[in-house]
C-alpha positions as a Markdown table, in Angstrom:
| # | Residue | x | y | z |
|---|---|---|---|---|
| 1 | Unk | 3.9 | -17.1 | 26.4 |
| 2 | Unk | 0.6 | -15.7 | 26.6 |
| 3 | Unk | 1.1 | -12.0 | 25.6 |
| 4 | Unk | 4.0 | -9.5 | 23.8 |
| 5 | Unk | 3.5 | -5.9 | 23.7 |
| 6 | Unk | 5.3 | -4.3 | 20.8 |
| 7 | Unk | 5.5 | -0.7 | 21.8 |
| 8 | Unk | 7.3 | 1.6 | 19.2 |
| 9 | Unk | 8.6 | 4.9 | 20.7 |
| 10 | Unk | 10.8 | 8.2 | 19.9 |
| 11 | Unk | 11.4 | 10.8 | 22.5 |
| 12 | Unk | 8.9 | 9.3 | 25.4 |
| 13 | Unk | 11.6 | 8.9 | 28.3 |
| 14 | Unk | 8.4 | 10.6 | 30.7 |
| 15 | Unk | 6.0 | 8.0 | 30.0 |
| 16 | Unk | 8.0 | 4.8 | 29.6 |
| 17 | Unk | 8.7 | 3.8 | 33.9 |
| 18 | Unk | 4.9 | 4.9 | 33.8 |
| 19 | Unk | 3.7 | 2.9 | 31.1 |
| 20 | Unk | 5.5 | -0.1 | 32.5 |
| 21 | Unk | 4.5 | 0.1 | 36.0 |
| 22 | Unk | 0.9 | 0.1 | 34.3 |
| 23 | Unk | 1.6 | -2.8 | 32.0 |
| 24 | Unk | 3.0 | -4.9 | 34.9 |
| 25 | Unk | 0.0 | -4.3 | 37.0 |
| 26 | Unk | -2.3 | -5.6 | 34.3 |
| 27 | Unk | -0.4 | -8.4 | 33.3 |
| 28 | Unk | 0.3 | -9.5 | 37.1 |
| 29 | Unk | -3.5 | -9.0 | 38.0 |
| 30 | Unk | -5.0 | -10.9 | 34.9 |
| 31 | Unk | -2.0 | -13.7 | 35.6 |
| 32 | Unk | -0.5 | -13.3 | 32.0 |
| 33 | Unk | 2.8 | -14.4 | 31.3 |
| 34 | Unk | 3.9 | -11.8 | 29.1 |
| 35 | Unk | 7.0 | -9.6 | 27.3 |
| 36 | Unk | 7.1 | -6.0 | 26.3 |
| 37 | Unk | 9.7 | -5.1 | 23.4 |
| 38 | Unk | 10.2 | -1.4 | 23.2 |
| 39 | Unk | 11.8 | -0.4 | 19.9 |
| 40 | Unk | 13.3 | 2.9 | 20.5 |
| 41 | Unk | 13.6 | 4.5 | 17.2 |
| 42 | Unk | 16.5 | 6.4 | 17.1 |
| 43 | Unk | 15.3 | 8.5 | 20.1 |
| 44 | Unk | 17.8 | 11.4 | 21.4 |
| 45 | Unk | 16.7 | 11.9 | 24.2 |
| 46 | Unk | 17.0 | 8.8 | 27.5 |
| 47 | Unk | 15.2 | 6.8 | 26.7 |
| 48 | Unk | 17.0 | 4.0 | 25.8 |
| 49 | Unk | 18.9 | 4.1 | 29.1 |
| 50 | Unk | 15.5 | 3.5 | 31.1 |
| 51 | Unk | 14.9 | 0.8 | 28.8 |
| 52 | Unk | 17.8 | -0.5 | 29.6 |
| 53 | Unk | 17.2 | 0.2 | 33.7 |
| 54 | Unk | 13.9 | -1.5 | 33.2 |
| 55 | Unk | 15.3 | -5.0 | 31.2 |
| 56 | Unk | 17.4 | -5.1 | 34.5 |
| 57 | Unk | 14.7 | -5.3 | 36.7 |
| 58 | Unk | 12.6 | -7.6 | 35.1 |
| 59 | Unk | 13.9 | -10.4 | 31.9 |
| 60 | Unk | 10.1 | -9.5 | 30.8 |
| 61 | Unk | 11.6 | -6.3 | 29.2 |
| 62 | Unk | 13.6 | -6.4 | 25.8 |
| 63 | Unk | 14.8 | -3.5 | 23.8 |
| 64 | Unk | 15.4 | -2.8 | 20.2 |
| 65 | Unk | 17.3 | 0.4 | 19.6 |
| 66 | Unk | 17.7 | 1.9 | 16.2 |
| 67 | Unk | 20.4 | 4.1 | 14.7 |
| 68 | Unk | 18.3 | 6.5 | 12.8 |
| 69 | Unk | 14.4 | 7.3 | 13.1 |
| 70 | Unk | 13.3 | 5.2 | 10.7 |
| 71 | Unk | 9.2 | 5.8 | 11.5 |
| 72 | Unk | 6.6 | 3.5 | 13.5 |
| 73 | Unk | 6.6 | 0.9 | 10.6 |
| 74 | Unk | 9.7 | -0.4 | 10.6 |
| 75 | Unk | 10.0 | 0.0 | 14.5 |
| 76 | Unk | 6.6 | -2.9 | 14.2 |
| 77 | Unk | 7.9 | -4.9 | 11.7 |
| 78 | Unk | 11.2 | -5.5 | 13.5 |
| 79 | Unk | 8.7 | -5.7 | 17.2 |
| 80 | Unk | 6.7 | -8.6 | 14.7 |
| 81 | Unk | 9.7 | -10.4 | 14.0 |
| 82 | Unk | 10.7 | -10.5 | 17.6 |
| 83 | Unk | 7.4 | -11.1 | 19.7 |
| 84 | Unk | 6.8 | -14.6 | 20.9 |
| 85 | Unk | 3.7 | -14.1 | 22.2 |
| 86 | Unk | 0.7 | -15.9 | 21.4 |
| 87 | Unk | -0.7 | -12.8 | 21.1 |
| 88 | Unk | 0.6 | -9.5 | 20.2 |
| 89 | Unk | -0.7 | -6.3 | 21.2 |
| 90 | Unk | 0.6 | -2.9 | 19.6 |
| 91 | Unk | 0.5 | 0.1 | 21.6 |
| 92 | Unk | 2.0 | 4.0 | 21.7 |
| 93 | Unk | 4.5 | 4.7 | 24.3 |
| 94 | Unk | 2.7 | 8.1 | 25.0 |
| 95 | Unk | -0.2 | 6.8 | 27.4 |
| 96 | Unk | -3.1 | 8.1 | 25.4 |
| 97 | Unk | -3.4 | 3.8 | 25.1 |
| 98 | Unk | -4.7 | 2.4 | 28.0 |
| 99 | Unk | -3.1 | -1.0 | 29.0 |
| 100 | Unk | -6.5 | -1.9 | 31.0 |
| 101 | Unk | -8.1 | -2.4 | 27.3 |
| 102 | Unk | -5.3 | -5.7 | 27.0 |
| 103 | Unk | -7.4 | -8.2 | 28.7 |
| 104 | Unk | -10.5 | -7.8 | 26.5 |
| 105 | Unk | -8.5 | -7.7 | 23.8 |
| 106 | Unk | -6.8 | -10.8 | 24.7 |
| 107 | Unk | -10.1 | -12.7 | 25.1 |
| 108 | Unk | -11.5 | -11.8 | 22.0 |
| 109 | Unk | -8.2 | -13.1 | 20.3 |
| 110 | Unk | -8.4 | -16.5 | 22.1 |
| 111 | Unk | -12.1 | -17.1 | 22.8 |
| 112 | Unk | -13.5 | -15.0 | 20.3 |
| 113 | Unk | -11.4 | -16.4 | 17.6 |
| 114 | Unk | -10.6 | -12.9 | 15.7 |
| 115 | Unk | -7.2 | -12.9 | 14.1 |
| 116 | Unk | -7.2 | -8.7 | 14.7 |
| 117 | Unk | -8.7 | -6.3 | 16.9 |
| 118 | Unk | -7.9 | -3.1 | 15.9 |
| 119 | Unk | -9.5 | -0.3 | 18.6 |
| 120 | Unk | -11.9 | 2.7 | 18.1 |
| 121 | Unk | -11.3 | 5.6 | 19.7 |
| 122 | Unk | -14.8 | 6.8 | 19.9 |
| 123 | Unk | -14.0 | 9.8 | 21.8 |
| 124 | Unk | -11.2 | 11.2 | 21.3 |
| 125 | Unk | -8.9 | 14.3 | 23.1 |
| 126 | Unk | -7.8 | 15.4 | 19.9 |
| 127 | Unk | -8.0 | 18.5 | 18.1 |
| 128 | Unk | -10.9 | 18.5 | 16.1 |
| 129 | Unk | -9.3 | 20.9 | 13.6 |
| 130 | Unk | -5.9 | 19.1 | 13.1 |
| 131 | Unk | -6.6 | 16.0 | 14.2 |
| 132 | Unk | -10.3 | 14.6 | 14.6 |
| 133 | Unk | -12.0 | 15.9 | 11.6 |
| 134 | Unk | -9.0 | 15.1 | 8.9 |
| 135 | Unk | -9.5 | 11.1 | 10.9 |
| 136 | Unk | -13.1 | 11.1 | 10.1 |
| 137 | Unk | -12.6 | 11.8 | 6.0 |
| 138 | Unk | -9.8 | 9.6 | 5.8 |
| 139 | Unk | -11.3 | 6.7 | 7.9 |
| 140 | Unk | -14.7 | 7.0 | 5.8 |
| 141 | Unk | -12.1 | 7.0 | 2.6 |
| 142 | Unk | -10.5 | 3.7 | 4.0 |
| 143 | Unk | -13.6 | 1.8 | 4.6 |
| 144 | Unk | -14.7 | 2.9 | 0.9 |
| 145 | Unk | -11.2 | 1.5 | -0.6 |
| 146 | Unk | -10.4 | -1.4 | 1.7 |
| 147 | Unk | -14.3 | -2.9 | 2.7 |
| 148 | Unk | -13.2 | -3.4 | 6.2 |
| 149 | Unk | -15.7 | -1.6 | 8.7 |
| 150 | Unk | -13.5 | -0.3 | 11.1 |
| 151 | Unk | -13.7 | 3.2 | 12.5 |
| 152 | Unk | -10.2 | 3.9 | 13.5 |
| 153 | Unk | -7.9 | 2.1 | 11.1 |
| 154 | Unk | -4.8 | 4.1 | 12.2 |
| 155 | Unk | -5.4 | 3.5 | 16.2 |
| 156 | Unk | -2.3 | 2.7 | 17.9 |
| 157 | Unk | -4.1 | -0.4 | 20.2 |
| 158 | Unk | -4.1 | -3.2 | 18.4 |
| 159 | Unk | -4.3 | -6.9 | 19.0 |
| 160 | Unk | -3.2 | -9.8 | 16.9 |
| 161 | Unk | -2.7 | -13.7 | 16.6 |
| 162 | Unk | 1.0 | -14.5 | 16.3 |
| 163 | Unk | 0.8 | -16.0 | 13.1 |
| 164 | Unk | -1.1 | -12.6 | 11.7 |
| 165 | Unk | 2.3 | -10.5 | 12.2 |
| 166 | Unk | 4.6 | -13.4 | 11.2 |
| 167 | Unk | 2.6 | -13.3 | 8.3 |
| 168 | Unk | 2.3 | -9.9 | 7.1 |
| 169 | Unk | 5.2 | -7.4 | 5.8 |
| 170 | Unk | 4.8 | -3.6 | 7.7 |
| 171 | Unk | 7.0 | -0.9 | 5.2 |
| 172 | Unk | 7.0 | 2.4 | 4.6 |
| 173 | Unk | 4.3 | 4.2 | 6.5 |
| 174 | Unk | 1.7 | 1.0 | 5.8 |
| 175 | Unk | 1.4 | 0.6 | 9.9 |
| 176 | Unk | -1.8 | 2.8 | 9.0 |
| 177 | Unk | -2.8 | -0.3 | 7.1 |
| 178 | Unk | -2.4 | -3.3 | 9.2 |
| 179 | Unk | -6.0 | -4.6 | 9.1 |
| 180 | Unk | -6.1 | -4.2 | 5.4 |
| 181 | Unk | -2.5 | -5.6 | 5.3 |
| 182 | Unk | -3.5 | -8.6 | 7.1 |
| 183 | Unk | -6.9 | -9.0 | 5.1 |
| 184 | Unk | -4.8 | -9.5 | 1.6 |
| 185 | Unk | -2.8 | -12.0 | 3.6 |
| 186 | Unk | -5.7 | -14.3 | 4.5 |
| 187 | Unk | -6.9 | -13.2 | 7.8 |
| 188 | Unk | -10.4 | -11.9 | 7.2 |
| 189 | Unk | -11.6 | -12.4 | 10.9 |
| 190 | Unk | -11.1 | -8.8 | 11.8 |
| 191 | Unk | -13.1 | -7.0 | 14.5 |
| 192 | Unk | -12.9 | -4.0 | 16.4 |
| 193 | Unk | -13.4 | -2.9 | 20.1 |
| 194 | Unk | -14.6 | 0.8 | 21.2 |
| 195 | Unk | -11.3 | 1.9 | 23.8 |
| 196 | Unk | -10.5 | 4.5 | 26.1 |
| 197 | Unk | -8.3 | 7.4 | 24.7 |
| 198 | Unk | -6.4 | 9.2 | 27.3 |
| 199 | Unk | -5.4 | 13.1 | 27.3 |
| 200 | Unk | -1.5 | 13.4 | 26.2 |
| 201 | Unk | 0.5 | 13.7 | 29.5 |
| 202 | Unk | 4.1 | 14.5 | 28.7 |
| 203 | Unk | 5.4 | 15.9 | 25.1 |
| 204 | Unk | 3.6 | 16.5 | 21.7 |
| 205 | Unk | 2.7 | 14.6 | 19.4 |
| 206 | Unk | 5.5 | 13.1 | 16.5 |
| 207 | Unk | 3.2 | 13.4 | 14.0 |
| 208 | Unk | 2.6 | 16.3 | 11.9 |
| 209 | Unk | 0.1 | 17.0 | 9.1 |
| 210 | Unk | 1.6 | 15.4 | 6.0 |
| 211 | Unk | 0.7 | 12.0 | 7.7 |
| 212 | Unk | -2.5 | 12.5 | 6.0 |
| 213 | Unk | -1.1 | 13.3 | 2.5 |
| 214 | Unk | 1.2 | 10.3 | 2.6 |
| 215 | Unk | -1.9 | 8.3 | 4.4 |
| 216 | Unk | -4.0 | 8.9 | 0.5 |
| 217 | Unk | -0.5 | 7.7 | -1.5 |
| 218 | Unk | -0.1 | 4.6 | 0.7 |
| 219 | Unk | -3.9 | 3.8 | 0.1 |
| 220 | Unk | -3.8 | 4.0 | -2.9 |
| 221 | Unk | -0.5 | 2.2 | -3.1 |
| 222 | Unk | -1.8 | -0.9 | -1.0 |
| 223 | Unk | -5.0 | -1.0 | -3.1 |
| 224 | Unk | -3.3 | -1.2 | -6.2 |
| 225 | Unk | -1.0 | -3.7 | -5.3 |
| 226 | Unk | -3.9 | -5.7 | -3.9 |
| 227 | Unk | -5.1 | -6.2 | -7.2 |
| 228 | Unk | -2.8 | -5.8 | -9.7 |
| 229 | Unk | 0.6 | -6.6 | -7.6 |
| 230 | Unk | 0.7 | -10.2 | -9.5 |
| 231 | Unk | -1.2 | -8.9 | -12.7 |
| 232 | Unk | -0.1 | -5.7 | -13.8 |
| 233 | Unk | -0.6 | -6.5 | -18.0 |
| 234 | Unk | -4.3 | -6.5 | -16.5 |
| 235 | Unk | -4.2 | -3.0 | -15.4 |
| 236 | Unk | -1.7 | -1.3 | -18.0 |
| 237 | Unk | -2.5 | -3.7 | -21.3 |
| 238 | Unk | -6.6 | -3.3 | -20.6 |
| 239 | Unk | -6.2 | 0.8 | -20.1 |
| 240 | Unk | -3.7 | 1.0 | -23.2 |
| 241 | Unk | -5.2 | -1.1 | -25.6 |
| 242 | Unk | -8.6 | 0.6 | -25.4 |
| 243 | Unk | -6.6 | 3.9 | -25.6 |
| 244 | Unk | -4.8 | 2.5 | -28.8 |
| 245 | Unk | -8.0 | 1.6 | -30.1 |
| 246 | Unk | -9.2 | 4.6 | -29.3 |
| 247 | Unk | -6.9 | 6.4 | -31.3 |
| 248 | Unk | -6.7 | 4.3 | -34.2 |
| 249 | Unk | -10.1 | 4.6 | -34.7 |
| 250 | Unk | -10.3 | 8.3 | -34.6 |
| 251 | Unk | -6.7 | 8.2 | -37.1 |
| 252 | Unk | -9.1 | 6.2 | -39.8 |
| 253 | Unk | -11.8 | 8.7 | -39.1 |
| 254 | Unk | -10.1 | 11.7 | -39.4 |
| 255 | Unk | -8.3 | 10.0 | -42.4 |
| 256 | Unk | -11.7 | 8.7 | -43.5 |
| 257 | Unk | -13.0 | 12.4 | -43.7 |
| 258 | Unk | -10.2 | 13.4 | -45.9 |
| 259 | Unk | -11.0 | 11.1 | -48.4 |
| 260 | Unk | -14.2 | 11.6 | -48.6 |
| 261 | Unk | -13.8 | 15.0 | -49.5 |
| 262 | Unk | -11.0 | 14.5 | -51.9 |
| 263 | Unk | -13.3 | 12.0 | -53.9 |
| 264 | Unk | -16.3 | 14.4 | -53.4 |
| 265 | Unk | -13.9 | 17.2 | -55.0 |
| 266 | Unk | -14.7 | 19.0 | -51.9 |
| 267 | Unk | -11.4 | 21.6 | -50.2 |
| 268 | Unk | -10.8 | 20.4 | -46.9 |
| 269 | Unk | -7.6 | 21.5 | -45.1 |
| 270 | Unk | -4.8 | 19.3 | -44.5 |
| 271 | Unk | -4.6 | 16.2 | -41.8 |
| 272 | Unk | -2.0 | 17.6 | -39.8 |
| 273 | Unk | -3.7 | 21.0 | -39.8 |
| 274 | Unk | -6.7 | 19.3 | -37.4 |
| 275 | Unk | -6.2 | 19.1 | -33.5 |
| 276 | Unk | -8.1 | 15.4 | -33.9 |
| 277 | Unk | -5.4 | 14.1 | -35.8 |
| 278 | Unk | -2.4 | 14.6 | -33.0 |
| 279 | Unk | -5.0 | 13.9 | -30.4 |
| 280 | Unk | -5.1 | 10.7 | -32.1 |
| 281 | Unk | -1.5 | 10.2 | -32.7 |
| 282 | Unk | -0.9 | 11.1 | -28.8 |
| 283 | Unk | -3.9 | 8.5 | -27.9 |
| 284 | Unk | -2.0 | 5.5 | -29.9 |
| 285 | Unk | 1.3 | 6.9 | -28.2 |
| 286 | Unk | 0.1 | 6.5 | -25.1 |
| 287 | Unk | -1.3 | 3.6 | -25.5 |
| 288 | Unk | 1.3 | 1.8 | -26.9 |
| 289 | Unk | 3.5 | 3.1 | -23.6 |
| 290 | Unk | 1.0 | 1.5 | -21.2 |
| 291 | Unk | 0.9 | -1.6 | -22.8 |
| 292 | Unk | 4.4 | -1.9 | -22.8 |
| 293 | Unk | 4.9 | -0.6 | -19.1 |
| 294 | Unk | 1.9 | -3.7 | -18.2 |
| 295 | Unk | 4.5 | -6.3 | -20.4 |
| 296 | Unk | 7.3 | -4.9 | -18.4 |
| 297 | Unk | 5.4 | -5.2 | -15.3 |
| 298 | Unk | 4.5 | -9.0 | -16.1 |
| 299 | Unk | 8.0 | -9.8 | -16.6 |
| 300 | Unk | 9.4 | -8.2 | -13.8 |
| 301 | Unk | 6.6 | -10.4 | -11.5 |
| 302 | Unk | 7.4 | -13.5 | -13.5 |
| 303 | Unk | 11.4 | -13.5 | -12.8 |
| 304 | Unk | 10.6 | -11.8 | -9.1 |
| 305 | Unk | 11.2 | -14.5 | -6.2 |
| 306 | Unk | 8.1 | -13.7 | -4.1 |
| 307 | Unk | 6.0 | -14.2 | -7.9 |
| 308 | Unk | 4.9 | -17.6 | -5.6 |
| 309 | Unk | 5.0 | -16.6 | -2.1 |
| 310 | Unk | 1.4 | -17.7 | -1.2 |
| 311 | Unk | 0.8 | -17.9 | 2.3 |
| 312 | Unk | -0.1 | -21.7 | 3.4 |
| 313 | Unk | -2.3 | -21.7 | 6.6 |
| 314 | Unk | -2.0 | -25.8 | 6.9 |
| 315 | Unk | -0.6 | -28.6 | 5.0 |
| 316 | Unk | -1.4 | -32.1 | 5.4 |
């Protein structure tokens, strides 16, 4: 199969027929043999029951339907685990993602040999206040934190070699992180492709402003992770035993000074009467609690079953 189109939705039923008819055209124009798995996630209005009218039209339809809203990553990891395509494009259900952009994208998969093309929505419909301005600061923080050059991390159109999304684990909110995601896994062949974005037609958007909040945490999240998932004693026991230090060394000074003025014959008030000498104490506190939290850390990675889950792109 040449192409699956993961397309996570909640509360869409006026764009899905629409979106479909599109998709078909495309597909049936470019001569793609293709699926499109719509994961409704946990949508109350209908439309699961046009998903379900449009898997009886055509086997090229499949439907996951959750329970709950669990949120757009799990609706794309569970899309991942499904596709068969050879490659996968991710789009929004809303039709502000134009399926004409899946043919370039496809090309630059197979000929071009990226392993992800992740689109730019250079201009966008937004509003500048809510939306637009609050993507440019966060994008520019992105690129500073993860090194990959892309303009839009967060776009909804993206496209992927199968063995990128079999290979990569989408939790939480981290869909925002995909490229980056698939970077730490290996696939550094990541490009990106300037693509239309389309005025909102039917409904608002699901997404409210606290995506931008929890955006920062995940970031920060992912980055740490990325370096100190497999080595935390190298994070914790390096930041606690120069604060240990830190404080020991100011213990002996302050205790230093003391001593000096006793043998000097000099009054000088008592240890605990100075600030320094509970900064210090708290410093070697502190300390202490890190390094033990990085030794806690290393065994909990030592005894954890993914502590050798290293992704194997041949074997011979």
């Amino acid at each position: 199969m040449d192409i699956s189109i993961v397309v996570p939705l909640y509360n869409e039923e006026e764009s899905l027929e629409k979106l479909y008819e599109w998709v078909e055209r495309v597909m049936t124009e470019n001569k793609f043999s293709y699926e499109i798995i719509f994961i409704n996630d946990g949508s109350t209005d209908k439309s699961w029951k046009i998903i379900e009218s449009l898997s009886k039209k055509t086997p090229a339809v499949r439907g996951i339907k959750f329970r709950n809203n669990y949120g757009k990553s799990p609706a794309l990891y569970c899309g991942f685990k499904a596709a068969k395509g050879d490659v996968v494009i991710t789009m929004d259900a809303d039709l502000q993602d134009s399926p004409d952009e899946i043919p370039e994208l496809y090309k630059m998969i197979t000929s071009e040999n990226y392993d992800l093309v992740s689109g730019w929505k250079k201009k966008r419909y937004d509003s500048k206040l809510t939306k637009n301005i609050p993507s440019k600061i966060y994008n520019a923080t992105a690129r500073k934190v993860t090194g990959l050059k892309l303009h839009d991390m967060n776009c909804g159109l993206k496209a992927y070699k199968n063995e990128v999304v079999k290979n990569i684990e989408v939790y939480g909110e981290m869909h925002r992180y995909i490229p980056y995601l698939a970077k730490n896994a290996g696939f550094s062949n990541i490009g990106e492709k300037v693509v239309v974005h389309r005025k909102r037609e039917f409904g608002t958007t699901k997404f409210g402003l606290n995506r931008f909040v929890n955006g920062y945490l995940d970031l920060i999240s992912l980055w740490f992770l990325s370096r100190f998932g497999k080595k935390p004693m190298h994070f914790f026991g390096m930041f606690g035993s120069l604060m240990f230090l830190f404080g020991f060394l100011a213990v002996i000074g302050v205790g230093a000074n003391k001593l000096y003025a006793l043998l000097s014959h000099v009054p000088a008030p008592l240890i605990t009467d100075t600030p320094y000498f509970y900064l210090a104490l708290l410093a070697m506190i502190l300390g202490t609690q890190l390094f033990l939290t990085g030794f806690l850390g290393e065994l909990v990675t030592r005894n954890s079953q993914e502590r050798n889950n290293y992704l194997i792109e041949k074997e011979i």
